[in-house]
C-alpha positions in Angstrom: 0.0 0.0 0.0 2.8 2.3 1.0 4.4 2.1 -2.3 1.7 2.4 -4.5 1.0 5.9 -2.5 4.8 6.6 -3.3 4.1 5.9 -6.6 1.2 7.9 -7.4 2.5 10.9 -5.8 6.0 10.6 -7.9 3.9 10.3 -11.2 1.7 13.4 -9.8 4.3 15.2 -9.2 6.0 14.1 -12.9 3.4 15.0 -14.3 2.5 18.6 -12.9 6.4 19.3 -13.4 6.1 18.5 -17.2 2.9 20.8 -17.3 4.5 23.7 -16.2 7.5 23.1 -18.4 5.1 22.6 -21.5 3.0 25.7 -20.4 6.3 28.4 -20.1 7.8 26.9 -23.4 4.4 26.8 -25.4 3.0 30.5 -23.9 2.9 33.2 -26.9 2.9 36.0 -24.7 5.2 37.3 -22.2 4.8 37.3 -18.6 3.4 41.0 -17.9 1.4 40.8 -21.4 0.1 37.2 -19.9 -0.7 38.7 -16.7 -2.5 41.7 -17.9 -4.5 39.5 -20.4 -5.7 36.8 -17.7 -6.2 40.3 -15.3 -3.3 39.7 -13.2 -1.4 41.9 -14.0 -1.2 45.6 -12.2 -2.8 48.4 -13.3 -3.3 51.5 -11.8 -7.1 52.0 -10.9 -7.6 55.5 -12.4 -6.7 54.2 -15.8 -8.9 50.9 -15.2 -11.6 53.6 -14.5 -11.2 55.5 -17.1 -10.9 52.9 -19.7 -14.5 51.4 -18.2 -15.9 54.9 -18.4 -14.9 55.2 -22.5 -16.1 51.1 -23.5 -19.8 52.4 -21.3 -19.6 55.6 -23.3 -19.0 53.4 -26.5 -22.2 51.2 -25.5 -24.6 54.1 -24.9 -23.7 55.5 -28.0 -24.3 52.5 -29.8 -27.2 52.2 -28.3 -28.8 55.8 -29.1 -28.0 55.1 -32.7 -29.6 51.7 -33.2 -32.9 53.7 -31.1 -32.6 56.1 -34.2 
């Protein structure tokens, strides 16, 4: 029993290893481009604001002119 545990945590561990390896060789972007994409990156909240304030404005305006 106690080496079948061994086992499955080596091949676990193997296999989480390769993963990672896989993922950093095979990601197109950089780090901080990957970051910012998936939203992890930093960004200072003023400009967040800002850009949510401009994509709303985009929506009303689209909006209005499908109203007529």
């Amino acid at each position: 029993m106690r080496s079948n545990l061994g086992v499955f945590i080596s091949t676990v561990l193997i296999g989480m290893t390769f993963g990672a390896v896989l993922t950093l060789l095979l990601t197109p972007w950089a780090g901080g481009e990957l970051r910012e994409k998936v939203g992890l990156g930093h960004e200072d909240p003023h400009r967040k604001i800002e850009r949510v304030r401009r994509a709303i404005k985009r929506l009303e305006e689209k909006i209005e002119s499908r109203r007529g």
